[in-house]
N, C-alpha and C positions, 0 to 999 in steps of 0.2 A: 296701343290701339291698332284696329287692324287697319293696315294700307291698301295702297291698289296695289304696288309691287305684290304682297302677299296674295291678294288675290288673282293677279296672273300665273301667277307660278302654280296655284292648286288649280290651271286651267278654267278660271272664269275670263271670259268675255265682255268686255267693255261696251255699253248700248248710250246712247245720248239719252236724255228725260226730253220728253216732246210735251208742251200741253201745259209745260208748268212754267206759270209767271211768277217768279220769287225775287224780291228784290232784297231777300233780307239773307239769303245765303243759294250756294251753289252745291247742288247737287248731281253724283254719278252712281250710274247704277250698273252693278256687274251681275252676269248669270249665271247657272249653271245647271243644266238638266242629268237627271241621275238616270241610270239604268240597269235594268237585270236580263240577260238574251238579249240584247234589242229590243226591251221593251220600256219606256218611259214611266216610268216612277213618280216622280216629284222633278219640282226644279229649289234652287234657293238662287233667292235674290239677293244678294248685299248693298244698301245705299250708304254711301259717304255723304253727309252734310258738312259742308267744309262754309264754315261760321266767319270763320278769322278774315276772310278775305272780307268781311263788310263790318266787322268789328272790332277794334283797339283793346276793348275791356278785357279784362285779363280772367275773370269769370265765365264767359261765353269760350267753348271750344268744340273744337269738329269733331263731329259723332261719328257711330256707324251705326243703322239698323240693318234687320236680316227678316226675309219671311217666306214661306212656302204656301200653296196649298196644299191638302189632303183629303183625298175623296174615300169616304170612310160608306162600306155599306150598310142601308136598313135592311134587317134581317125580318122585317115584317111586311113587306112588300118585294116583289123581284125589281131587276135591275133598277131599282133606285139609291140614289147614293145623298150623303150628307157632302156639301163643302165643309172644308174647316181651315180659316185663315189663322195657320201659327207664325205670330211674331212675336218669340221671346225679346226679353230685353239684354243686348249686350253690354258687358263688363269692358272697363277699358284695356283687361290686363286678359282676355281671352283672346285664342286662337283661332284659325279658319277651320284647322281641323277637329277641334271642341266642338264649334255650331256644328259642323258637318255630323259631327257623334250625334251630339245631342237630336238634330235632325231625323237622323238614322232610327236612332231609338225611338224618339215619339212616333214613328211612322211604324213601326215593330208592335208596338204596345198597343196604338190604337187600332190594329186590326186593317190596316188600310190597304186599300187596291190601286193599280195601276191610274196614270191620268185617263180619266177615262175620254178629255175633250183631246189629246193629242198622241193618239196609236191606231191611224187607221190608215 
C-alpha cells in the first residue's frame, strides 16, 4: 500500500483535513500540483485512511484514495470548459508512480487544458 514516506519522496506535501469530524478513522491528505513552463496543469491528491487506529478487526484496513480535477474544453461554445472529478480506485499493490502515469495519460487522452481556476 502506498505510505506517506512514499509519498514525500515523489515530493508531495502533507495538508491537515479541516472540516472533517470522523470518529471512525483518521485521515491525511498529501498534494501535488503538476506543471508544464510554469504552467499548472492538474494537481493529485492522495488521502490515507488509516482504519486500524479505531479498529481491532482484522478485516477493516487502511486505505488510500487518490483524485484530480480536469478541466476538459467544449468545443461548442468558447471559453467554456467541463469539470471532470477522476478518482480511480487504488490497488493495494500499486505505485505512486503508476497513479502518476495513469494520471498523466487520462489527462493526454481526454484532450484537457491547463487549470483554468489557478494560472493567473
Amino acid at each position: 500500500m502506498i505510505n506517506k514516506q512514499d509519498l514525500l519522496d515523489k515530493g508531495y506535501k502533507e495538508f491537515t483535513c479541516h472540516g472533517i469530524e470522523n470518529k471512525t478513522c483518521d485521515n491525511v491528505l498529501y498534494g501535488k500540483t503538476f506543471f508544464s513552463n510554469d504552467i499548472k496543469l492538474y494537481f493529485i491528491h492522495f488521502k490515507i485512511w488509516y482504519f486500524s487506529k479505531y479498529y481491532s478487526v482484522s478485516n477493516i484496513q487502511d486505505c488510500v484514495s487518490s483524485e484530480t480535477y480536469f478541466y476538459i474544453p467544449i468545443t461548442f461554445k468558447a471559453d467554456e470548459f467541463y469539470t471532470v472529478h477522476f478518482k480511480p480506485l487504488i490497488e493495494h499493490n500499486i505505485t505512486v508512480q503508476e497513479v502518476e502515469k495513469l494520471f498523466q495519460s487520462a489527462y493526454e487522452k481526454l484532450g484537457c487544458v491547463p487549470d483554468i481556476h489557478n494560472n493567473n
